[in-house]
C-alpha positions in Angstrom: -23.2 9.1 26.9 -21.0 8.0 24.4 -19.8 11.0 21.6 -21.7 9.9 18.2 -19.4 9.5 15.0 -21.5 12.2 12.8 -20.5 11.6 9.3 -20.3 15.3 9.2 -17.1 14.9 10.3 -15.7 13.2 7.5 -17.9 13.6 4.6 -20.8 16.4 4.3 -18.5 19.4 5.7 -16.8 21.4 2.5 -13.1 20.0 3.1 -11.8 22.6 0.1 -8.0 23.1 1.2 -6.5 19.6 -0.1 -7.5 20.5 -3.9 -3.8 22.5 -3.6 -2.9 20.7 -0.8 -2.4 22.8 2.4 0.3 22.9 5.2 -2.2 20.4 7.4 -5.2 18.8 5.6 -7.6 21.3 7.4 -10.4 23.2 6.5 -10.7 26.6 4.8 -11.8 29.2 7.1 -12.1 26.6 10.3 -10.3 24.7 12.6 -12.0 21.1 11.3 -9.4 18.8 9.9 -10.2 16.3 7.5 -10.8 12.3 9.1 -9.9 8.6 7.8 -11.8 5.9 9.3 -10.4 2.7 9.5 -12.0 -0.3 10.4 -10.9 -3.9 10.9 -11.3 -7.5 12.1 -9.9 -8.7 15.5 -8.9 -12.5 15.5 -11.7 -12.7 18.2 -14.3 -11.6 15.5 -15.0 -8.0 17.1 -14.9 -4.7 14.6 -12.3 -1.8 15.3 -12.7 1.8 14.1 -10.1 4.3 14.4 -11.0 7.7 13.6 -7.3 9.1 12.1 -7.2 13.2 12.0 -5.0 14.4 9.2 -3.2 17.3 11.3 0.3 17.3 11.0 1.3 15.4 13.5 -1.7 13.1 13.0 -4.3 12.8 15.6 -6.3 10.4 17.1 -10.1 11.1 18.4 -11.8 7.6 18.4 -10.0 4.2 18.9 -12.7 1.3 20.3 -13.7 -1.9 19.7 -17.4 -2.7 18.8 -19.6 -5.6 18.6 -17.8 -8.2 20.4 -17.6 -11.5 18.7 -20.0 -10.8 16.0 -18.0 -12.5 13.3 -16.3 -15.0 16.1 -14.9 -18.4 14.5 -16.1 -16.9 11.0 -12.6 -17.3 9.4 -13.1 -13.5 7.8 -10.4 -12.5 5.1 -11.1 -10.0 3.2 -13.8 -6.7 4.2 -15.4 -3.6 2.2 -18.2 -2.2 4.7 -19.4 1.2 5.1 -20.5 3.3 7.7 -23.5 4.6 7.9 -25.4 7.4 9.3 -26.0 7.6 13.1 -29.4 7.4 14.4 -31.0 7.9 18.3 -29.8 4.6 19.4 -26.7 3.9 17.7 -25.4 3.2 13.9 -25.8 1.3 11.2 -22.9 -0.8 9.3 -23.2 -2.2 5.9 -20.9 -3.9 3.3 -19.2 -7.3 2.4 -16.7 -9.5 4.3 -15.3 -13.2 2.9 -15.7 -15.8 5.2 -13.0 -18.3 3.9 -14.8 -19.4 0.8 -17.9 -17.5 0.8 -18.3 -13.5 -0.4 -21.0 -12.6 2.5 -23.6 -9.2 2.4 -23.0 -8.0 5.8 -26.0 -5.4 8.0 -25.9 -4.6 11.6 -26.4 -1.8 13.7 -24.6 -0.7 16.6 -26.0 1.1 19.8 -24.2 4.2 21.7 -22.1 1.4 23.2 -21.1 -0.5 20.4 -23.4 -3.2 20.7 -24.8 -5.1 17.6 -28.6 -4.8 18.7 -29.3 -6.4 14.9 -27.7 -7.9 12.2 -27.7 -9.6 8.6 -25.5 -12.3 7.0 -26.6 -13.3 4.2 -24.2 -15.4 1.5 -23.7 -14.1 -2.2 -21.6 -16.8 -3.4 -18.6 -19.2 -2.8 -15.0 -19.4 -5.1 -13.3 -16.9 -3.0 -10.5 -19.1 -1.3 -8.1 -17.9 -3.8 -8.6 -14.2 -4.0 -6.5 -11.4 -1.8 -8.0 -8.0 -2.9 -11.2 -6.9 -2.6 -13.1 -3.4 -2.7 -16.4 -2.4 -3.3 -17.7 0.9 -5.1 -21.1 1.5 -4.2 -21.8 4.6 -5.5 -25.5 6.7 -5.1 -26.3 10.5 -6.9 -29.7 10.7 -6.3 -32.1 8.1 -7.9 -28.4 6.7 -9.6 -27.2 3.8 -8.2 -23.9 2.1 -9.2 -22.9 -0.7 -7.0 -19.7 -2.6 -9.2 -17.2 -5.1 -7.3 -13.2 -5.7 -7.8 -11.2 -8.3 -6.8 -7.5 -9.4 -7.3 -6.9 -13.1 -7.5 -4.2 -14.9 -6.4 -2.8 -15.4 -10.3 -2.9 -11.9 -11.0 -6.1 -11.6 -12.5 -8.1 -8.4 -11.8 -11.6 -9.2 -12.0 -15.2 -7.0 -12.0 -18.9 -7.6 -10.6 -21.6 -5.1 -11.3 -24.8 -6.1 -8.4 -28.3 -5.1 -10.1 -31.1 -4.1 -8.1 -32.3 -7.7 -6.6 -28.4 -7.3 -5.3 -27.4 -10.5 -8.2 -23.8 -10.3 -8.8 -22.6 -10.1 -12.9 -19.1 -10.9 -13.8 -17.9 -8.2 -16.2 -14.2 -8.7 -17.4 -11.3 -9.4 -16.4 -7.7 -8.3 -16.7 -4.1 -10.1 -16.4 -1.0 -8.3 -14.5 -2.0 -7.6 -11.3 0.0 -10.2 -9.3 2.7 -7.9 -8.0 0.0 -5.2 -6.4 -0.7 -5.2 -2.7 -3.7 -3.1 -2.1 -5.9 -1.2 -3.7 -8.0 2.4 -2.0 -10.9 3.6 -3.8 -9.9 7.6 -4.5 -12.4 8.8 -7.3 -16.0 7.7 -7.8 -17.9 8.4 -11.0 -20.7 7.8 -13.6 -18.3 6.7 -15.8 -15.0 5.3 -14.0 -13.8 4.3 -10.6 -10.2 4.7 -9.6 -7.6 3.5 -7.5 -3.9 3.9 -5.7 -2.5 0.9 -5.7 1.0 -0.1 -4.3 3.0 -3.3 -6.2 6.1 -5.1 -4.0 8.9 -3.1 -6.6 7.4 -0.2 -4.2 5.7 1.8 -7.6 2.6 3.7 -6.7 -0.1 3.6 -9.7 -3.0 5.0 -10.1 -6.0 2.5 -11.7 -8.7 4.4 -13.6 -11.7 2.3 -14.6 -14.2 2.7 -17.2 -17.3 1.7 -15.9 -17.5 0.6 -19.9 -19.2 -3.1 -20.5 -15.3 -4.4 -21.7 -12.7 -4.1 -18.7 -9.8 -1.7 -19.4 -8.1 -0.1 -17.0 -5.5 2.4 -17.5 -2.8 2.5 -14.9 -0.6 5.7 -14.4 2.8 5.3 -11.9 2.5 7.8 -9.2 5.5 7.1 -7.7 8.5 5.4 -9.1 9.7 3.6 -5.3 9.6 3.1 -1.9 5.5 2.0 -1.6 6.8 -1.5 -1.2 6.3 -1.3 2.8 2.9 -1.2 2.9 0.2 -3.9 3.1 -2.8 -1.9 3.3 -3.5 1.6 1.7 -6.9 3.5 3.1 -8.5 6.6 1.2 -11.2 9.0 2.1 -12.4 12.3 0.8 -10.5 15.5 1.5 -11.4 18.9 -0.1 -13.3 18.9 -3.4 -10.3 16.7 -5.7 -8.2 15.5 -2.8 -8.1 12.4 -0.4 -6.4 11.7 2.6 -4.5 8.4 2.8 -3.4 5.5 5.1 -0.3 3.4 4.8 -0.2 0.9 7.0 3.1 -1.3 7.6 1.3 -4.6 8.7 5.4 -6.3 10.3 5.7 -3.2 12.2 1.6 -2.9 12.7 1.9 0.8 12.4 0.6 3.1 9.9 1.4 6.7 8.3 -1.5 9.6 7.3 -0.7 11.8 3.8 -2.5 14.3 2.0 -3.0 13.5 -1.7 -3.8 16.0 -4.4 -6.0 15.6 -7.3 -3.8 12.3 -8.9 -2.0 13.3 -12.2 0.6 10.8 -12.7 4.1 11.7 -11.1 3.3 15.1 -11.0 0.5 14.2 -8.2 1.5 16.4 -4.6 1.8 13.9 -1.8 2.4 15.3 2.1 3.4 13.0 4.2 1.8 14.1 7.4 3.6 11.1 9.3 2.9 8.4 11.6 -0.3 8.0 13.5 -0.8 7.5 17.2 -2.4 4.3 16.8 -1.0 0.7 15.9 -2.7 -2.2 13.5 -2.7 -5.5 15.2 -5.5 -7.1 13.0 -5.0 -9.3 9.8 -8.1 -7.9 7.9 -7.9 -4.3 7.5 -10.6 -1.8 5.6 -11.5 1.8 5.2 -15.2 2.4 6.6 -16.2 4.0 3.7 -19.2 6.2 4.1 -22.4 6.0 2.2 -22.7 8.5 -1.3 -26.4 8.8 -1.3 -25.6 11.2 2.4 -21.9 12.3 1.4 -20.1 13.8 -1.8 -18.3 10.9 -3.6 -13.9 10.9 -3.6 -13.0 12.6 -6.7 -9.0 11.9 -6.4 -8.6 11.4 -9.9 
């Protein structure tokens, strides 16, 4: 039988030791390391997960391929899915993926052998040709729910969706200046703001804090003043009670690199790079599996 994917493993266990960043992102007081899983699209429409350990050097304990040809000839370019909890007879998925024009609401489960044995498509709306960046915050504290959407566009325009509860998408603001960034990870989830890293082609590293405020004003803070511009993809997850573990992923070389990132404060923020994972990244559409708030503690990176 097949090892289950707990979401203990990256989410409910108290991961304290990145909040001052430690020589590897383990555990306090156990030999548990903190995990990233990253997902993606194959050209042949199956989903990958790779389960990244942030040891120093990085380590590898889950790299498969699951239901086979489930978005097959579906022309996917963009994902945000999470991955939800495991259950007798396998796991559920949930989240968004653009299918060429079309922003779709994605469900399906998996079973122990990475089978879909269910799934939903179901279409929220069209006019996404011409965006690059998307990420959903979809955020639960008990009866709270926040679900808000943000996308890049090709001109540079950074734009916001809050769903309401019949899952109807509302445009909330937009914002010019975002045509140089290449990716954005979700490090800190909130009441009252979302943030970002963010990576531009000049190679800065900024930080994009939020308000979940009706008018759209983000305040970006550089990070890092170079040397980002490598990277096509960046991947967070929670690590410790104000830290994250990240992915870099070169997408010309296919290969990525794990770090462990302090509690973002501008350049002052601790980054360890923990160095190059054992895996590679063939796929064009690459996404963190994100893993559901209502069961796990929110990222607070920022």
């Amino acid at each position: 039988m097949m090892k289950k994917l707990l979401p203990t493993l990256l989410g409910a266990v108290a991961l304290t030791a990145v909040a001052s960043l430690p020589s590897g992102a383990t555990t306090t007081g156990t030999t548990e390391a903190c995990e990233l899983r990253s997902g993606a699209i194959t050209s042949t429409g199956a989903v990958r997960v790779q389960n990244h350990v942030a040891t120093t050097p990085p380590g590898l304990d889950v790299n498969r391929l699951e239901s086979n040809k489930l978005f097959a000839g579906k022309n996917v370019r963009l994902a945000s899915m999470n991955y939800d909890g495991d259950y007798e007879d396998g796991s559920g998925r949930f989240g968004y993926l653009v299918f060429g024009n079309d922003m779709m609401q994605i469900k399906y489960y998996a079973d122990l052998d990475g089978n879909p044995n269910s799934s939903y498509i179901g279409k929220v709306g069209s006019g996404w040709a011409k965006y690059r960046i998307f990420e959903s915050s979809d955020l639960w504290l008990g009866s709270y729910r926040r679900t808000t959407q943000y996308a890049i566009h090709n001109d540079g325009t950074l734009a916001r969706w809050s769903v309401d509860n019949k899952q109807v998408w509302h445009k909330t603001g937009t914002a010019k200046g975002y045509a140089s960034f290449k990716s954005l990870a979700l490090i800190s989830q909130t009441k009252t703001y979302d943030t970002f890293l963010a990576n531009t082609t000049n190679g800065r590293l900024y930080t994009i804090h939020i308000p979940t405020t009706p008018a759209l004003k983000p305040v970006l803070k550089i990070v890092r003043n170079s040397s980002w511009q490598t990277f096509e993809s960046l991947q967070a997850t929670r690590c410790g009670n104000t830290g994250v573990v990240l992915l870099a992923i070169d997408k010309n070389t296919k290969s990525g690199y794990l770090y462990a990132v302090g509690h973002a404060n501008g350049p002052k923020t601790v980054i360890k790079n923990l160095g190059k994972v054992k895996s590679t990244f063939p796929d064009a559409v690459l996404f963190t599996w994100g893993l559901p708030t209502q069961f796990n503690p929110p990222p607070y990176g920022e």
